[in-house]
N, C-alpha and C positions, 0 to 999 in steps of 0.2 A: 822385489816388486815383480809382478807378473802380467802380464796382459790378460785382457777381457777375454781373448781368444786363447791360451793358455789356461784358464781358468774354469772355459765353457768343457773345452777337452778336458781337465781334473775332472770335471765334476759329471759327465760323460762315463767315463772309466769307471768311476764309482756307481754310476746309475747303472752300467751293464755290467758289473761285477757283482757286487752286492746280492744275496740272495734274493727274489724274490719277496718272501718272508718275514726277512728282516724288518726292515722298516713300513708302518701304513706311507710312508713320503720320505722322502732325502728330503729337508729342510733347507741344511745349510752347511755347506762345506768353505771352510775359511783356510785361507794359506798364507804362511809369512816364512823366511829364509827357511827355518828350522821346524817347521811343523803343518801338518794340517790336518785341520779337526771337524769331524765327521758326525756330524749332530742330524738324528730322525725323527719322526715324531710314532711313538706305541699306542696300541690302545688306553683309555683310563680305565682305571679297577671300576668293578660296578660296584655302586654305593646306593641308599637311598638320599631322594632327591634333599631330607632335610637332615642329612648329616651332619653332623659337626663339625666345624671348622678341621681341629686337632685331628678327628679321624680322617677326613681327607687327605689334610697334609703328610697321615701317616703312612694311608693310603698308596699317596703319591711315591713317596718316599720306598716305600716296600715294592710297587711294581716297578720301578726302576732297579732296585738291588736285585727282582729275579731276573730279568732283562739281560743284567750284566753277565749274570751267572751263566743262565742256558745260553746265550749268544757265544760268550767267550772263546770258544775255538775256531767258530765259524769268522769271528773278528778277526783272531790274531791270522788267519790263515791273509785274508785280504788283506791285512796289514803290512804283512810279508812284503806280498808281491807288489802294494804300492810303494815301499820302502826303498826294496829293489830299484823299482822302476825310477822314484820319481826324487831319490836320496835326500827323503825326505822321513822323521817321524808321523806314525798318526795317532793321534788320540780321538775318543769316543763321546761320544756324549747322546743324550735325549731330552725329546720335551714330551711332557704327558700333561694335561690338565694343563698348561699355561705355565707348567715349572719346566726350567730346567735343570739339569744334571747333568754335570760332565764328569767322565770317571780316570779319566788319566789325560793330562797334558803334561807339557815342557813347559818349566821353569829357566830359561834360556838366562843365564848369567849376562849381565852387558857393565861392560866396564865405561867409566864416564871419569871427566876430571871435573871436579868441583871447586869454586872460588870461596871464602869464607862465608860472603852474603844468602849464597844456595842452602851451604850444609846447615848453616842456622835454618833456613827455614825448614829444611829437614828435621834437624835438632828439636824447633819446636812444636811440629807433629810427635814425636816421641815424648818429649815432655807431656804434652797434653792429651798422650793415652792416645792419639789418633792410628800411631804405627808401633811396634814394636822395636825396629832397625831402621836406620838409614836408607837399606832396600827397598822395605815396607812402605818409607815413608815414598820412596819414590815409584813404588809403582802405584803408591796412593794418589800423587802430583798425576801420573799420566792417565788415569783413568779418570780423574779431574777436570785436566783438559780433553780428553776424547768426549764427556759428557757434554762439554758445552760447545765443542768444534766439531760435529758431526759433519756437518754441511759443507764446511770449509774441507776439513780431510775429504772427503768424495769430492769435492772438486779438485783437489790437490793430486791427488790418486788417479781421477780420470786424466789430468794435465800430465803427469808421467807418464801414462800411457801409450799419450799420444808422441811425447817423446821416443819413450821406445820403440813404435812405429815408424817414426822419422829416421832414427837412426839406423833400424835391422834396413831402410832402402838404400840404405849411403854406398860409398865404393868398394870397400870390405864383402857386402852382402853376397851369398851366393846368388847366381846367375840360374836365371828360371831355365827350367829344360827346355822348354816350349817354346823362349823367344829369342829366334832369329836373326833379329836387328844387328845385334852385332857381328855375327858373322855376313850378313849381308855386307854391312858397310865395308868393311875388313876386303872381300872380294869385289865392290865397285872402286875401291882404292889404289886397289892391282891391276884390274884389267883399265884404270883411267892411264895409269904408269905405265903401261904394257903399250 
């Protein structure tokens, strides 16, 4: 988890890095331990206004694939350097028309222990064609609840934050260059003894 302010400077870094060119907008830069992912918005293909659905969609589909193409080196090169920086993966993505497209993420393995009443219910999303695996089934569960707990995680999310703000001031914290105080006190404590 990262702070608002950690999060302002990611995405910062990215806004002055990034080619000019690249993107018509930086959209949406998203971070969790293992990755972060770098979604723009491109222009749409020109179409006529009473296209067909299927050629839109194909549309859509084909400016996004030359996107990835011509972009590609100019991504990995940023990619690098936020890697470096920030020991982190990034993956890419775009929205054009109201679609989006992402073109490489992390698939982050997460290991859990399960009680028998769980892996059933696992079991019977796979049974009933919902998931393929176990895995499937449960990345099917979490995108389940993130659909219907949006509101609750952002506020859960902001309430961490404000933890971790609590805590980076605790006694551990480094000591501001700027303040004083304590060496004041320190010196009216000797010359009181003195």
């Amino acid at each position: 988890m990262i702070t608002t302010e950690q999060r302002e400077k990611l995405r910062g870094w990215f806004a002055g890095r990034l080619p000019d060119d690249l993107f018509e907008e930086l959209t949406e830069i998203t971070v969790d331990r293992e990755e972060i992912t770098v979604i723009g918005r491109i222009p749409e293909p020109r179409l006529t206004e009473d296209a067909p659905a299927a050629e839109r969609e194909a549309a859509l589909e084909g400016r996004a694939q030359e996107f990835r193409e011509r972009t590609r080196e100019d991504r990995m090169a940023v990619a690098r350097e936020a890697e470096h920086r920030f020991r982190r993966k990034v993956s890419w993505g775009v929205e054009c028309g109201g679609r989006r497209t992402l073109f490489t993420h992390v698939a982050a393995p997460v290991m859990t222990r399960l009680r028998q009443p769980e892996r059933q219910v696992l079991d019977t999303l796979i049974a009933g064609g919902v998931a393929r695996s176990r895995s499937d089934a449960l990345a099917w569960c979490v995108r389940l609840v993130q659909r219907h707990t949006d509101d609750w995680l952002a506020e859960l999310r902001d309430s961490l934050e404000h933890v971790q703000r609590v805590r980076a001031q605790g006694p551990d914290a480094e000591p501001d260059p700027g303040d004083h105080t304590e060496h004041t006190e320190h010196r009216k404590q000797t010359d009181d003894e003195g």
